[in-house]
N, C-alpha and C positions, 0 to 999 in steps of 0.2 A: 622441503616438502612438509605439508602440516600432518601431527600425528594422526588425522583424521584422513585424510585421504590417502597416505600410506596403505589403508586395508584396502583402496579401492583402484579398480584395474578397470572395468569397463562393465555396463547393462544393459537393461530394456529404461523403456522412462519410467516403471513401476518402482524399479530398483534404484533407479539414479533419485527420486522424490522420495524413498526410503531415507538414503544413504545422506541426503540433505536434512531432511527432518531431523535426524541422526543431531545431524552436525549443529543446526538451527537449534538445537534444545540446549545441547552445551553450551551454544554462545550466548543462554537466560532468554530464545526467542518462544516462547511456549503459548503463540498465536495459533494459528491455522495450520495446519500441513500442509506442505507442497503434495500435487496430486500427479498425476501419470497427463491429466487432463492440461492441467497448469503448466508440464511441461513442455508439452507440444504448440501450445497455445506461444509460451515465449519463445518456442525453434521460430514460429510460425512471424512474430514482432521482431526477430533478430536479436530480442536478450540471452539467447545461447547459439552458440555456432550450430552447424548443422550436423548431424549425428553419423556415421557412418552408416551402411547396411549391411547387413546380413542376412541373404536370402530378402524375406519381405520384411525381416525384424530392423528396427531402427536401435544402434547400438552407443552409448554411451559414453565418452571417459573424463580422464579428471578435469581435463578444462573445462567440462562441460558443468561435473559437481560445482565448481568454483565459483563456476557463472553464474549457476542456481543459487548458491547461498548467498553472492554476492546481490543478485537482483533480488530477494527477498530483503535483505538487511537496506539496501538503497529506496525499494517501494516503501517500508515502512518507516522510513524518516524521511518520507514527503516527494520521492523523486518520482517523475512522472516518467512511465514504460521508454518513450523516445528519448530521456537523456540517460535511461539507462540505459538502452542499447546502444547510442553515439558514443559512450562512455568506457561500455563493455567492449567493445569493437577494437577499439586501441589500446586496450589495458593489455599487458603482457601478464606472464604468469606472477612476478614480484609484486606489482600493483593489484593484484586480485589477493592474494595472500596478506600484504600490507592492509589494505580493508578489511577483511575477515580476521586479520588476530590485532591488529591494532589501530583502528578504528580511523586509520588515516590515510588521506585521500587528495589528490592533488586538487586545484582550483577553488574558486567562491563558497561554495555549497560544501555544508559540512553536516555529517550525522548524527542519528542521536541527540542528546542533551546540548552537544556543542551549538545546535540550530539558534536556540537561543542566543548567543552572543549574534546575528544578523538584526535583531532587533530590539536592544538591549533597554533603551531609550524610548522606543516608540511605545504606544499605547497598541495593544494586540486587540485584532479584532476576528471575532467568528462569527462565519455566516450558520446559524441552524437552521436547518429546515425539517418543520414538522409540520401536519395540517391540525393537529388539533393545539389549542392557544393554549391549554389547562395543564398539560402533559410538560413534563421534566423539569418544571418549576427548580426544584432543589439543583439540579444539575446547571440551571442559568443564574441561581445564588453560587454556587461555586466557582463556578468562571467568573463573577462581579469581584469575589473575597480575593480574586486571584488579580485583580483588576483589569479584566477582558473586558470590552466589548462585545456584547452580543447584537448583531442584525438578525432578525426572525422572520423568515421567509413561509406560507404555510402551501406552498404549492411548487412544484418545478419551475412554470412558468413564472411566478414572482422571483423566486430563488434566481434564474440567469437575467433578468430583469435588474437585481439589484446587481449580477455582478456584472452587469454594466455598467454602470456608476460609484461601484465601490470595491478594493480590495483587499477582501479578508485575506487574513495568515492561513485559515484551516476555514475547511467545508465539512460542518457535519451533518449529516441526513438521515432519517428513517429511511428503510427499504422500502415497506408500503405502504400508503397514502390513500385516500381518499381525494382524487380528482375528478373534477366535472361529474361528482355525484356517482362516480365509481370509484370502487378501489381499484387503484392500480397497484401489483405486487412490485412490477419491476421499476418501480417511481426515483427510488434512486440512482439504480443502474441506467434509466433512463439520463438522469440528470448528472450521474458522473461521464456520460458518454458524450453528451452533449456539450460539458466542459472542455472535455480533450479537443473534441474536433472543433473548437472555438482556436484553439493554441494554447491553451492556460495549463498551467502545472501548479498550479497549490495543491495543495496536499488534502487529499477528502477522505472521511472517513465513513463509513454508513453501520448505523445499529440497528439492528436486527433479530425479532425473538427466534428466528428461523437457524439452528445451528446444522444442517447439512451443507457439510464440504462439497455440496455441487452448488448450489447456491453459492459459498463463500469463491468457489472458483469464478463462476460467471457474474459476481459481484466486481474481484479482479481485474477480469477480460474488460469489463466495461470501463476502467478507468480508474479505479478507487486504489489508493494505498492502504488501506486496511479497511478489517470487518469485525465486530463484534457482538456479539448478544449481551455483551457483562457490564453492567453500569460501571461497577471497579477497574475493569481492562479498559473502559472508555477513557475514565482519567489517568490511571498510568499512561497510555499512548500520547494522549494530551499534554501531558506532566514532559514525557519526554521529546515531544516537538517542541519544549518551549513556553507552553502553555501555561 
């Protein structure tokens, strides 16, 4: 048993998103917090088993902490919600543990920094999507110096458009946008949504100057393996997909 889950016997999903965050900071995850909202959300996708009850309270325990840090650490090195859950479903408790303190994991798909060895050779390519052409200039010199490929999409509807004909390693997106002469706020959650229910699991990431954790939650639920406001958070995650 891990020294961290030692302190932990059972809660509410307030406590068990504490209790992970907890966990998540030690392991240098110092992204978003898991929310009470986030975890219901993945009983609900099948990335955590189902909770017990208590009266009308929905109750906690460690296999469930496990499953939470585990789907956090797997969303953020690219794994799309349904092969976390195919994934989490068959892991016993060694295999959950085994991930969480040493980074390894049975089959193709590997985490963290390791991603990079999947395409070692190839020329990487990123689909952005922003609507204004002016905007992140420095940040499309940075991916060139790195020698990415950048596809620049300035709409949702261009964005799934191209990835019809092309497949980028990583999606990255604005939250809100200006389409059809509106802003639309939820432009990316729209277009991480839309990816999933295509079948596609790349790995997307959306920036956002919006830092409320309800937001970065219903960013999640739509599809996205990570959220950030931080131009700097934007290249570490990058950095560490492989990028």
């Amino acid at each position: 048993m891990s020294k961290r889950d030692k302190n932990w016997q059972e809660g509410t999903a307030v406590e068990l998103a504490d209790a992970a965050a907890d966990w998540l900071e030690e392991l240098g995850h110092m992204d978003q917090r898991p929310t009470a909202r986030l975890v219901r959300y993945y009983v609900l996708k099948q990335l955590l088993t189902p909770p017990k009850r208590k009266g009308k309270e929905a109750i906690f325990g460690i296999r469930q902490l496990r499953e939470l840090v585990v789907a956090r650490e797997l969303a953020t090195s690219g794994w799309s919600l349904a092969k976390i859950a195919a994934w989490s479903r068959d892991a016993d408790e060694k295999a959950l543990l085994d991930l969480i303190d040493n980074k390894q994991i049975a089959g193709p798909r590997l985490i963290g920094s390791q991603i990079s060895q999947v395409f070692p050779e190839t020329r990487r390519l990123v689909l952005a999507v922003n609507d204004d052409p002016e905007s992140d200039l420095e940040f499309y010199e940075w991916l060139a110096s790195r020698g990415v490929a950048v596809l620049r999409a300035y709409s949702t509807d261009q964005a799934l458009a191209l990835l019809e004909r092309a497949r980028p390693h990583i999606v990255v997106s604005d939250l809100a946008r200006i389409e059809e002469d509106v802003l639309n706020k939820r432009a990316g959650m729209n277009l991480a949504s839309t990816i999933r229910k295509r079948g596609s699991d790349v790995p997307i990431v959306i920036y956002t100057m919006d830092k409320s954790p309800h937001v970065a939650d219903l960013v999640v639920e739509a599809g996205a393996n990570y959220v950030t406001e931080d131009p700097g958070d934007l290249r570490d995650w990058l950095e560490k997909m492989g990028i």
